[in-house]
N, C-alpha and C positions, 0 to 999 in steps of 0.2 A: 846261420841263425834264421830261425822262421822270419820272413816278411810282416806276415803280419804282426808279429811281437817287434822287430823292428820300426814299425811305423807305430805304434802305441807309446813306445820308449822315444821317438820323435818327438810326439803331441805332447806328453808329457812332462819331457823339458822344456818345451817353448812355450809354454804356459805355466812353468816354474819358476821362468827366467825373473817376472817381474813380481811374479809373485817374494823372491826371494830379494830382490831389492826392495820391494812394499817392506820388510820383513826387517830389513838395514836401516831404513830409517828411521832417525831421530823421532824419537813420540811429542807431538804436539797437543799438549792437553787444552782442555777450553780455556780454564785459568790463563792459561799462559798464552792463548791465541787474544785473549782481553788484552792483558798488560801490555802485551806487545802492541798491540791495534790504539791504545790509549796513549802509548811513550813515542809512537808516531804519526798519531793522528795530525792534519796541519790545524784542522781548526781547533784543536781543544791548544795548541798552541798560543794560538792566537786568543783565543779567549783569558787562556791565562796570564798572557802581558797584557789585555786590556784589565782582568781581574787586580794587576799590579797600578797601572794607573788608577782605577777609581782606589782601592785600599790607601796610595799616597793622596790621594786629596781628602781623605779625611782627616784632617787636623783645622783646630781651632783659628788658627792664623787667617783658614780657607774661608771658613765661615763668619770670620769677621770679628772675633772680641776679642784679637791681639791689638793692639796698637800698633801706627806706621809711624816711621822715625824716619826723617827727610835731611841730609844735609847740604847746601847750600853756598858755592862760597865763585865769589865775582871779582877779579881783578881786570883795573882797564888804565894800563898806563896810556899818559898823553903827551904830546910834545908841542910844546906851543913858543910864541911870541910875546913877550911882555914890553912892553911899551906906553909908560906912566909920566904926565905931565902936572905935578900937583900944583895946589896955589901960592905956595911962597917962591914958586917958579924952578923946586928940582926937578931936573925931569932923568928920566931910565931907561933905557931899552936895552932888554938882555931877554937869553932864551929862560922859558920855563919852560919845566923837566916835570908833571905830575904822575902820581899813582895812586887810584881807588883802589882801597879792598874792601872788598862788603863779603861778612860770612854770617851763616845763619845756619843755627839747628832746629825746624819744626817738628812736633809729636801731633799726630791725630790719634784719638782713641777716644771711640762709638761708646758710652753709659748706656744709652737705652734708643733702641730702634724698633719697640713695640716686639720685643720678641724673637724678631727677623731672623738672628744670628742661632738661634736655639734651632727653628725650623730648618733650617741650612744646616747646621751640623746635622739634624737629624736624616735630614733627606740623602745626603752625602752617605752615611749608612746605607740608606737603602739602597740607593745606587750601586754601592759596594756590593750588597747583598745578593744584588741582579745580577752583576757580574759573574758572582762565585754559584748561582743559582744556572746560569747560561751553560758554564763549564759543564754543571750535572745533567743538563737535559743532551748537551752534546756528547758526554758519555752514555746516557744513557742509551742514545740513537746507538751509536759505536756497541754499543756491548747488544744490543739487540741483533743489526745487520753481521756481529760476529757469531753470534749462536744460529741464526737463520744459516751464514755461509756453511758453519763448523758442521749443521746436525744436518745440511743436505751431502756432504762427504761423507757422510754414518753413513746416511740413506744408501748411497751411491756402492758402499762395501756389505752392504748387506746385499743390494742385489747381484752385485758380482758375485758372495759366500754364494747366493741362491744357486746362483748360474751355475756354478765349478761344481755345487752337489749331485746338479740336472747332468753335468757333462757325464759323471762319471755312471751316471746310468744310459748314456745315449752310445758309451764305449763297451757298456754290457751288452747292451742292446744289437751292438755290431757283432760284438766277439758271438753270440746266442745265433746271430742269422749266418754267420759261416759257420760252425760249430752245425750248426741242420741242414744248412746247405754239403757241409763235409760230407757227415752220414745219412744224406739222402732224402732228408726230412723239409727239409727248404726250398727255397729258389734262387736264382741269381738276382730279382728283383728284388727281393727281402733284403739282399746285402747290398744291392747298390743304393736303396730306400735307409735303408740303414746309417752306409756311408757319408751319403747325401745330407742327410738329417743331419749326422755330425759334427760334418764342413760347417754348416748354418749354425748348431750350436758353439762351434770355435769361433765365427766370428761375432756373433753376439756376445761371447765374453771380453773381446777383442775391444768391439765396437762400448763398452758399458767398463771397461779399462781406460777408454781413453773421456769417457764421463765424470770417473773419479778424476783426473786430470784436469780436468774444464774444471770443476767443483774447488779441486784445489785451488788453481789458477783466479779463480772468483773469491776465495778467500786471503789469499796473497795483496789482492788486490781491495781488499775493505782494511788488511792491517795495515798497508802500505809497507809492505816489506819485497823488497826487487830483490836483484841480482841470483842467487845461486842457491835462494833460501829452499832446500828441500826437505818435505817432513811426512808422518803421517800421524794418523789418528786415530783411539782407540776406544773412544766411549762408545756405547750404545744408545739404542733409542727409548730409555727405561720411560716409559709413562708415571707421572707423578697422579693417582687415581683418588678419585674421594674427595674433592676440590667442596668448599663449603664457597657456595654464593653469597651469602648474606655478610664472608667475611672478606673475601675479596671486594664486594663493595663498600664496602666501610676503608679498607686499606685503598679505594680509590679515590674517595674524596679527601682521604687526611693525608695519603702520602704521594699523588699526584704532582710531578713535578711543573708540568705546567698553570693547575692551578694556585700552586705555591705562588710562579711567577706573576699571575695577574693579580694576586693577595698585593706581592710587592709592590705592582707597579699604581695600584690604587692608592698605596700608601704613599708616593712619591706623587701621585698627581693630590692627595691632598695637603701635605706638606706644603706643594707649591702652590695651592690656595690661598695659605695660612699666610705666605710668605709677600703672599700682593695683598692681602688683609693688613697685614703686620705695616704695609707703608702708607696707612693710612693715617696713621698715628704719627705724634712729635718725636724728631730725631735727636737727641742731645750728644753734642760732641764736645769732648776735653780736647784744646787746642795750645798747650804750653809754646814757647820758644824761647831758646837765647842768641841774641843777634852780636855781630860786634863787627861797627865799622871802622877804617881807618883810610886819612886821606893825608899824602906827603906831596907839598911842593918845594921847589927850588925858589921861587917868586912870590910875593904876594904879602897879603897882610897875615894870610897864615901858613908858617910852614909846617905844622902838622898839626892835624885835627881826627884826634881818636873819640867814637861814643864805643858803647857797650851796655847791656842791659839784658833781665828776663826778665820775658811777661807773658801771661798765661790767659787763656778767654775760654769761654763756656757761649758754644755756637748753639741758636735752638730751631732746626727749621720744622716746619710745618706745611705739610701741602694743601694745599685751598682749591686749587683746579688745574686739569691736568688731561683735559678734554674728554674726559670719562675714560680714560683707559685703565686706570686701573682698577673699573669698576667692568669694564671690558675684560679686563682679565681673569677677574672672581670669578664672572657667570661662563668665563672658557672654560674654567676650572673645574666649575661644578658640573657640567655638561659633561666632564671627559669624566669625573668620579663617578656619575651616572649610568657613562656608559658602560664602564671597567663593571660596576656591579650587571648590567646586563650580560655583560660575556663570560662572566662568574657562574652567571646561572645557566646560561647556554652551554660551557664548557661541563657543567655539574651532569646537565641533562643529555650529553652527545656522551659523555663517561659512559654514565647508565647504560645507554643504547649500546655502544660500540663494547662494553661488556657484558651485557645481557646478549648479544649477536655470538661473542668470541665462547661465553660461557655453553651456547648451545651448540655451537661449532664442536667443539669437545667433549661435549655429551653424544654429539651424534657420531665423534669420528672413533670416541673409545668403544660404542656399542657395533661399531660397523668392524673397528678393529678384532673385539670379539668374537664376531662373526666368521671373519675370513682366517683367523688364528686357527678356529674349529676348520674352516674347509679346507686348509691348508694340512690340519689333521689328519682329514677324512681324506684329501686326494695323496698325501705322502702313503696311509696304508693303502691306498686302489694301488696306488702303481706299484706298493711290491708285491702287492696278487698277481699284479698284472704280470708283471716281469716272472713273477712263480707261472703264472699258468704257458706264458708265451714259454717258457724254458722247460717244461714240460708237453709241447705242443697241440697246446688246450685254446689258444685264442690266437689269432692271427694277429699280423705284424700293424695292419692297420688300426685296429683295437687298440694296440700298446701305444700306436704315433697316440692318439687320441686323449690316452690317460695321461701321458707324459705331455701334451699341448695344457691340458687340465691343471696339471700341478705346474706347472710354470708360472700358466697365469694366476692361481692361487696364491703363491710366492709371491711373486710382485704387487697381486692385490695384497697382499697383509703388511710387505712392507712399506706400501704406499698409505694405507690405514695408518703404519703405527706414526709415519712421518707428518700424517695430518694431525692427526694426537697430540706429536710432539709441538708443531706451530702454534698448534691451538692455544696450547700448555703457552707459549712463547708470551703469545700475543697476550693473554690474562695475563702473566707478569709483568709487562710493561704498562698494562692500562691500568693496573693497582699499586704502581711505584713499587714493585720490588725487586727492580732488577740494578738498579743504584739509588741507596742513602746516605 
């Protein structure tokens, strides 16, 4: 068999090999690299058992306008010495044997505490809120660094697609320079320049194979999925084109999840204003009880003595002075509501910027992508002139390295274009809240 068709039918399958395993593997869609990334994230874990604690502390009980029921109950046996000499001169001495019981049911329950108890449940919500608001921004982190990892693996197989198209013109390109070297039209430099070129484009596919790996291995590693998880991936770098500014920022200031958060946490630092307000005011407490004692001796003038009884009191306190703290506490209160509106408006105003910054970013990267789309156009038809005229022995072998150097880099510029494109794209959906609601 020719050598040289043997060594082609070589290259061939050793650059099939992985390709045909790329080929075998299970298809990892973005959908599914999310859920995955979110059902083992540690921290949305954890946020969600702390989500479960605040959600159990909201109850009425927590906030104070249940009533507390106390029971109570005292036994203290005694052993003593009796030893009585009275006046008509009997006298006694023998052991006493006693036993106290004292039992007691109290009720407290708060009528009016200026309100107190309303603000407390209500803050308990919001804490709740923050909670289950924490999870979202934690996912939303999660689903952002999984489309970053997911669309530089895109990246990484398109440049590989590029490469394998370049190869199979660098094996034309060899087979064209023996083919004139045969009949006389060549040289032996032409084929070993040829060769040569080759080798460098095998391993460049080589080398940008084992990128897709890394890429993988980087996103393995944002789902937190180990052991033996192997997959690939099939979407593309589609650009979503025509992006209306004026409506992305409007979706940043309404569905912004961190300024959600600072909405709530202003809401809880006025609550707890309300709530050192509220204990300025008279406390009235219902204080029922039913008691019932009972006392057994063996000696004495009495050998059992039971009471028993309810009786119920209405306690009314009032604070007078309390060294100004909780007058200390209002003005912390108001200072931290203040501040919260400060970072409201500072978070309103970094939005704008850091979306007016991402929105020109992808203006600039779809108009650059267009650009290199066209010369990637324009260099795929050079080089099959080129290759037409070199195989007709119209332009020498250095000409053709040159166009085929050309379209390479055109390649990789357009797919590096369309990947800035796509971040760009990324990043506007995160800073206008729609990449979790």
């Amino acid at each position: 068999m020719n050598p040289f068709f043997m060594k082609k039918l070589s290259l061939i399958f050793a650059l099939s090999i992985p390709l045909s395993i790329m080929a075998q593997l299970p298809i990892l869609s973005l959908e599914e690299a999310v859920n995955v990334a979110i059902r083992n994230n540690f921290g949305i874990k954890i946020g969600q058992n702390d989500a479960l604690v605040a959600r159990n502390n909201v109850t009425k009980g927590n906030a104070g306008f249940l009533p507390s029921l106390n029971l109570t109950l005292t036994e203290s046996p005694s052993l003593g010495l009796l030893n009585q000499k009275l006046a008509n001169g009997t006298e006694q001495k023998r052991t006493n044997i006693s036993n106290n019981l004292n039992a007691g049911l109290q009720m407290s329950w708060t009528l009016y505490d200026g309100k107190r108890m309303y603000y407390t449940l209500d803050r308990l919500k919001e804490l709740q809120g923050i909670s289950d608001l924490n999870i979202k921004i934690r996912t939303e982190q999660i689903v952002y660094d999984v489309m970053r990892a997911y669309y530089n693996i895109v990246r990484h197989q398109e440049l590989y697609k590029g490469l394998q198209e370049q190869l199979d013109l660098y094996e034309e390109r060899e087979r064209l320079a023996q083919t004139r070297l045969e009949v006389g039209k060549g040289n032996q430099l032409d084929v070993l320049q040829a060769k040569a070129d080759l080798n460098v484009q095998k391993t460049q596919l080589l080398r940008q194979k084992q990128q897709i790996d890394m890429a993988k291995l980087a996103l393995k590693q944002v789902i937190t999925e180990g052991g033996e998880y192997v997959f690939d991936v099939k979407d593309s770098l589609a650009i979503v084109k025509g992006l209306d500014y004026s409506l992305l920022k409007n979706n940043a200031l309404s569905n912004s999840l961190a300024l959600e958060l600072l909405k709530k946490q202003g809401g809880v630092a006025t609550l707890t204003m309300k709530e050192f307000e509220a204990q300025r005011k008279p406390r009235v407490t219902f204080n029922p009880a039913v008691t019932l004692g009972r006392q057994d001796n063996t000696a004495g003038l009495f050998l059992l003595n039971q009471t028993g009884g309810v009786n119920a009191g209405v306690t009314l306190t009032y604070p007078i002075l309390d060294g100004d703290n909780l007058k200390r506490q209002v003005e912390n209160s108001r200072i931290e509501i203040e501040t919260n509106k400060i970072r409201q408006n500072e978070l309103k105003y970094s939005l704008e910027v850091t979306l007016s910054i991402a929105y020109q970013n992808y203006l600039n990267a779809v108009e650059i992508l267009r650009g290199e789309e066209e010369n990637m156009r324009i260099a795929k038809q050079s080089i099959e002139i080129a290759m037409e005229r070199y195989r007709l022995s119209r332009s020498t072998v250095l000409e053709l390295k040159q166009i085929q150097q050309g379209y390479e880099a055109a390649v990789t510029r357009a797919v590096t274009a369309k990947y800035d494109a796509k971040s760009a794209e990324i990043d506007m959906m995160r800073i206008s809240g729609q990449l979790v609601r």
